[in-house]
Backbone bond lengths (Angstrom), bond angles and torsions (degrees), N, CA, C in turn:
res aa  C-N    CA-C-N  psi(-1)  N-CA   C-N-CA  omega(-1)  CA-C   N-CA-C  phi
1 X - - - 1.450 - - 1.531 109.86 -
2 X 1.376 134.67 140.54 0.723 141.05 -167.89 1.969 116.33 -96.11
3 X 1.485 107.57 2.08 1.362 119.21 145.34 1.723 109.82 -117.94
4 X 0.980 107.84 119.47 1.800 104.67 176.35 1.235 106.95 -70.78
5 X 1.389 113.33 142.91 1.503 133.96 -155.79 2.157 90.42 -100.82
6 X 1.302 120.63 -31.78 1.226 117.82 -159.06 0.883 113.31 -87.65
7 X 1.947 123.12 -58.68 1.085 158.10 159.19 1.168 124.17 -55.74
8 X 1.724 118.06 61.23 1.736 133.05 173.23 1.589 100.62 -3.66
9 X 1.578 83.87 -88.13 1.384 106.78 173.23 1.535 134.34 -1.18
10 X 1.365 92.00 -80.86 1.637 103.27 162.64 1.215 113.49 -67.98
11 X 0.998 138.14 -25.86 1.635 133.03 171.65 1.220 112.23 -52.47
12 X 1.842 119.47 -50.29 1.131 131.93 -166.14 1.930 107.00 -53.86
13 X 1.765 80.05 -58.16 2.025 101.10 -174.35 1.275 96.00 -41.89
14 X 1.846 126.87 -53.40 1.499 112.27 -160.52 1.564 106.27 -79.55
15 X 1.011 132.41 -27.11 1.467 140.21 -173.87 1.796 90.49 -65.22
16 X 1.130 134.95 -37.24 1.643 145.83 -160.38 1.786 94.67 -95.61
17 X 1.193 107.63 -38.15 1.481 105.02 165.90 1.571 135.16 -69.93
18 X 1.085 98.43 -47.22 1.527 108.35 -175.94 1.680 96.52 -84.71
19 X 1.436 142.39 -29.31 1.007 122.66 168.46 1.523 116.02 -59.27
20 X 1.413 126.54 -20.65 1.499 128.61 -164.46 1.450 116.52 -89.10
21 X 1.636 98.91 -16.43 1.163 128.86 -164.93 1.857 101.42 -87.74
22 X 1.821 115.63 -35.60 1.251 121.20 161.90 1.345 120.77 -76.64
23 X 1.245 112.32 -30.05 1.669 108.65 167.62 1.336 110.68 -65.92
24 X 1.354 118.58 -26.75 1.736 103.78 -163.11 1.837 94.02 -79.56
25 X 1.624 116.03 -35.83 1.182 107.29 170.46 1.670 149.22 -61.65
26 X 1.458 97.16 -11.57 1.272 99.24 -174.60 1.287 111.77 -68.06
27 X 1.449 129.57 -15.12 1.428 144.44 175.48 1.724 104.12 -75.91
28 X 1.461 120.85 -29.77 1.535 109.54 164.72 1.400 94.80 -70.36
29 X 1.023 148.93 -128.53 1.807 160.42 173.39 1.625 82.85 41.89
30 X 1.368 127.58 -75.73 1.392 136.14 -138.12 1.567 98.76 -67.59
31 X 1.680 111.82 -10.15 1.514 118.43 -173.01 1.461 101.19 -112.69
32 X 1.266 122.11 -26.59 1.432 109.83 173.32 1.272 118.00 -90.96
33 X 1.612 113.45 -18.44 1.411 104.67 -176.96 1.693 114.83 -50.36
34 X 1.338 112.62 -54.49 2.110 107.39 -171.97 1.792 106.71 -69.25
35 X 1.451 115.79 4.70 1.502 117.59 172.58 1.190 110.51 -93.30
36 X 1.303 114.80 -27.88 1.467 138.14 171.75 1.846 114.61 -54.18
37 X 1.276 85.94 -77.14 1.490 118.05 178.70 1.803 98.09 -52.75
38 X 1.135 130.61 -51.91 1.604 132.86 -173.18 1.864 97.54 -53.50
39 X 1.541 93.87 -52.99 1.420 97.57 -162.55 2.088 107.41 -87.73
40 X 1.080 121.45 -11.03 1.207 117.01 142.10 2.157 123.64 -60.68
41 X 0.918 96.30 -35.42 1.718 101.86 174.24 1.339 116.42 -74.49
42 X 1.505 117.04 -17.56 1.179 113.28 166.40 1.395 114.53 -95.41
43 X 1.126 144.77 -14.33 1.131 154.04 -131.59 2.170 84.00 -122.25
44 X 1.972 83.34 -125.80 1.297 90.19 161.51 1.366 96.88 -157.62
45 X 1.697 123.69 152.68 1.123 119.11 177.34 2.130 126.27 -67.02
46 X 1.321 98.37 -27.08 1.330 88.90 -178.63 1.654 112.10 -68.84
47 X 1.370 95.58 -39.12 1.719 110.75 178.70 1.555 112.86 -48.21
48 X 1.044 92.44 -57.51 2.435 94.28 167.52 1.300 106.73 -51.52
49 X 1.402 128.25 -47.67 1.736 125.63 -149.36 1.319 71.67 -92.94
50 X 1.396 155.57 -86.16 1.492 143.16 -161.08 1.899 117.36 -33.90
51 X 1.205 107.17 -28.59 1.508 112.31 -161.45 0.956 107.70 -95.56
52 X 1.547 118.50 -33.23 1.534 134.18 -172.60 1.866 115.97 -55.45
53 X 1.561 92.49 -61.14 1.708 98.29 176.96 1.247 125.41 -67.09
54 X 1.266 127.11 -16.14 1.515 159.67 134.68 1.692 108.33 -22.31
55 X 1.308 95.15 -84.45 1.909 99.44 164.36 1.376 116.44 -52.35
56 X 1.213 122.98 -57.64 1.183 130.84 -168.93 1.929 110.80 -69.37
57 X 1.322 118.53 -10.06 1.389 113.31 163.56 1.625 114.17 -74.89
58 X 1.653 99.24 -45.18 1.816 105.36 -178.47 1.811 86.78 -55.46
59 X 0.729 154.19 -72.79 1.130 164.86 -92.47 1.472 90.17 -105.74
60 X 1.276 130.69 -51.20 1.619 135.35 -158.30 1.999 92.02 -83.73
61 X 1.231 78.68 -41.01 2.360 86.45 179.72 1.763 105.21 -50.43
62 X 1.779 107.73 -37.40 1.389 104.40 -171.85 1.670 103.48 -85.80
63 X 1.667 121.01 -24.95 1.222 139.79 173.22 1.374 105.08 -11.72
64 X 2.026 100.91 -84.23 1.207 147.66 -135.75 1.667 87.45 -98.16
65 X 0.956 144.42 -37.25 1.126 156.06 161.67 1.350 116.78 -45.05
66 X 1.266 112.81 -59.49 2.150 114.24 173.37 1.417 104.31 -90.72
67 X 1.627 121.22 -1.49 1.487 104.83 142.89 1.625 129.37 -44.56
68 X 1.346 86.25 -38.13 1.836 89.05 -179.07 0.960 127.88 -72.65
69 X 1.703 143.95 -12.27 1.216 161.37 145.06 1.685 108.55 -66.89
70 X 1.340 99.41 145.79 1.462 106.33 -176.61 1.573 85.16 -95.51
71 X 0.778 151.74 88.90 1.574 136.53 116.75 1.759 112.29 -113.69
72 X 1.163 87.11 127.68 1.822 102.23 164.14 1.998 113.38 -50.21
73 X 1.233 85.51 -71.65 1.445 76.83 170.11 1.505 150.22 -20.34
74 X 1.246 112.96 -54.31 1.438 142.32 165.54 1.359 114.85 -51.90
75 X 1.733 103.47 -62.29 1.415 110.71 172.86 1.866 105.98 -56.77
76 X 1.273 116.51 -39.51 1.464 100.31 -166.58 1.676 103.25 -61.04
77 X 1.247 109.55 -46.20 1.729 108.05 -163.27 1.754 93.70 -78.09
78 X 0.730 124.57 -4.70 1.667 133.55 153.25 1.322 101.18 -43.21
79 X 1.309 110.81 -74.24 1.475 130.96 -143.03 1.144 89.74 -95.44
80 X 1.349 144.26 -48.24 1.520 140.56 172.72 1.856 112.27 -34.64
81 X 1.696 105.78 -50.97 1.325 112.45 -173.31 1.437 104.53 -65.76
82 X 1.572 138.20 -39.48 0.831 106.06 -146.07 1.389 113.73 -100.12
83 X 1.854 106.40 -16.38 1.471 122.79 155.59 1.731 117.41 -42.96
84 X 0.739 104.13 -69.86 1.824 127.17 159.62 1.687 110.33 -33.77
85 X 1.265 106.86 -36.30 1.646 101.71 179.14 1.305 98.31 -100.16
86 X 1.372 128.19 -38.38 1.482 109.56 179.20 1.433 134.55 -36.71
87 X 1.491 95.83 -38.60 1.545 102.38 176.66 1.838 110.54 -53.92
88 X 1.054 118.93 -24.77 1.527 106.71 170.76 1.259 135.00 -54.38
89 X 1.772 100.47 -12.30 1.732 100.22 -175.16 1.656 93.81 -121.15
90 X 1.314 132.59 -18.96 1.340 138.89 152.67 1.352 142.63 -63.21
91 X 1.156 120.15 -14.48 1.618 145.84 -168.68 1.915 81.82 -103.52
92 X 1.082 117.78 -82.16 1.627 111.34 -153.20 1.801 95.55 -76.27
93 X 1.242 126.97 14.82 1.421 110.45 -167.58 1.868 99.04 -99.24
94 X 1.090 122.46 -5.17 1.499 115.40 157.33 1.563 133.26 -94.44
95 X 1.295 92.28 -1.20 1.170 97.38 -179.24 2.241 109.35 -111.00
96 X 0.874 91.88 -10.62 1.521 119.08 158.12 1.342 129.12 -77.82
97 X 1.424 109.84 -47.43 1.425 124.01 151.79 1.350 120.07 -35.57
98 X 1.655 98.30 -72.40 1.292 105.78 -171.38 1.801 116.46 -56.76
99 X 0.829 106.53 -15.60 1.734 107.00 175.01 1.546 123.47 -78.47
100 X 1.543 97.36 -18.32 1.674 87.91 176.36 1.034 135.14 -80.16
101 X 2.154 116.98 -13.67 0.787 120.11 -159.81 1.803 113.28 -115.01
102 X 1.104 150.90 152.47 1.425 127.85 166.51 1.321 123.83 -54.83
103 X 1.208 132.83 142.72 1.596 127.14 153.55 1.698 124.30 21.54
104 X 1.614 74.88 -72.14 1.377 92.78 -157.58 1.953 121.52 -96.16
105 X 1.144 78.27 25.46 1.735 87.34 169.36 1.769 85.15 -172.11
106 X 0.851 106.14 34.33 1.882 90.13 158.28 1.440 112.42 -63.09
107 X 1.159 113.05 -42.36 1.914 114.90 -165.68 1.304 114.31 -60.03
108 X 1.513 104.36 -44.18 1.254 115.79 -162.48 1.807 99.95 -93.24
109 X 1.121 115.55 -34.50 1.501 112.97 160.48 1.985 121.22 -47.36
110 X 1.343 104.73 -72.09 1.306 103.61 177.42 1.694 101.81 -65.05
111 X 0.718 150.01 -77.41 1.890 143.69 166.43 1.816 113.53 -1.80
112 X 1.230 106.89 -43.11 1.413 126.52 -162.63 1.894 95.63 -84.24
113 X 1.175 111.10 -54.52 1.681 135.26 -159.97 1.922 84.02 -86.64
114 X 1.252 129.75 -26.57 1.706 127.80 168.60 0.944 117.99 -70.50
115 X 1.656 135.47 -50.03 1.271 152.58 -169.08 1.643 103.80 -78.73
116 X 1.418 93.54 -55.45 1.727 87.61 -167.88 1.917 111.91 -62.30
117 X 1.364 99.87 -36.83 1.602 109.13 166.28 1.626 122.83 -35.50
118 X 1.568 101.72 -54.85 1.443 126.78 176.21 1.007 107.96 -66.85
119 X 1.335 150.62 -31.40 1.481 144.66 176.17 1.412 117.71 -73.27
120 X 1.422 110.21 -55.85 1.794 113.44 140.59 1.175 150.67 -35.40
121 X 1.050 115.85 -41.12 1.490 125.66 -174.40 1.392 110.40 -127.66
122 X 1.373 109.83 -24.75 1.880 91.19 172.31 2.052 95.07 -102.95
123 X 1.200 129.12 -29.53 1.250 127.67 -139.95 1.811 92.20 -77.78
124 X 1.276 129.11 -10.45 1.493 141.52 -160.05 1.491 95.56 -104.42
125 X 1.265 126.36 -40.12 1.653 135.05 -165.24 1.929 97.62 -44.35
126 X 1.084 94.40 -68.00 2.019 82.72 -158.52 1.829 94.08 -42.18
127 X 1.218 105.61 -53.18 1.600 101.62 -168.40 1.453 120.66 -62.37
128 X 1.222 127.70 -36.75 1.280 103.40 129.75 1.406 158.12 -62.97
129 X 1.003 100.96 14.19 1.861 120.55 162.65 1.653 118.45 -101.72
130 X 1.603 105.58 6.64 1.030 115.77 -165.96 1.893 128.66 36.84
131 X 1.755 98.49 46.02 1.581 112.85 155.83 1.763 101.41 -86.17
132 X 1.355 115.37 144.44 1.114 114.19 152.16 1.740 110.21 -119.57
């Protein structure tokens, strides 16, 4: 396993690793996102946000998969890909947004259609993880 179940200790170090390993990435994402976004504008935007979660499932199968090997390594370019692929459904998703709504309540449309999303789908999560 690629967190040791016995060895706190080492659990802790790799849990301290692989988080350092997502901080160093958020600076890839922050560089692919407008390469993303360019090449969604040429393309089409629904076609990226459709294709993206698509990749990004093969991608979570290989994830959860080099979890099971102890090497750091693996897991990083794990975790590199899938940060790095996210931007495919994040890069074209404001500019997608912005089309559904008129002018004149776009803000409050996409704002409205954000919040209410978040109350649904994230606001249920701990309780289904059984935190109370």
């Amino acid at each position: 396993m690629f967190f040791p179940e016995k060895d706190l200790l080492a659990a802790l170090l790799y849990g301290y690793l692989f988080f350092a390993v997502v901080f160093f990435d958020y600076p890839l994402g922050a560089l692919t996102l407008p390469l993303v976004g360019r090449f969604a504008d040429k393309v089409e935007h629904v076609f990226i946000m459709v294709l993206s979660p698509i990749i990004l499932f093969g991608d979570a199968l290989l994830f959860f998969h080099l979890l099971q090997e102890p090497s750091l390594f693996a897991v990083a370019i794990a975790e590199f890909l899938i940060l790095g692929l996210s931007q495919g459904y994040v890069a074209p998703l404001t500019a997608f947004s912005g089309r559904l709504f008129p002018v004149a309540v776009r803000y409050s449309g996409v704002s409205f259609v954000y919040c209410v999303g978040g109350l649904f789908l994230e606001a249920p999560l701990p309780i289904s993880q059984g935190c109370s």
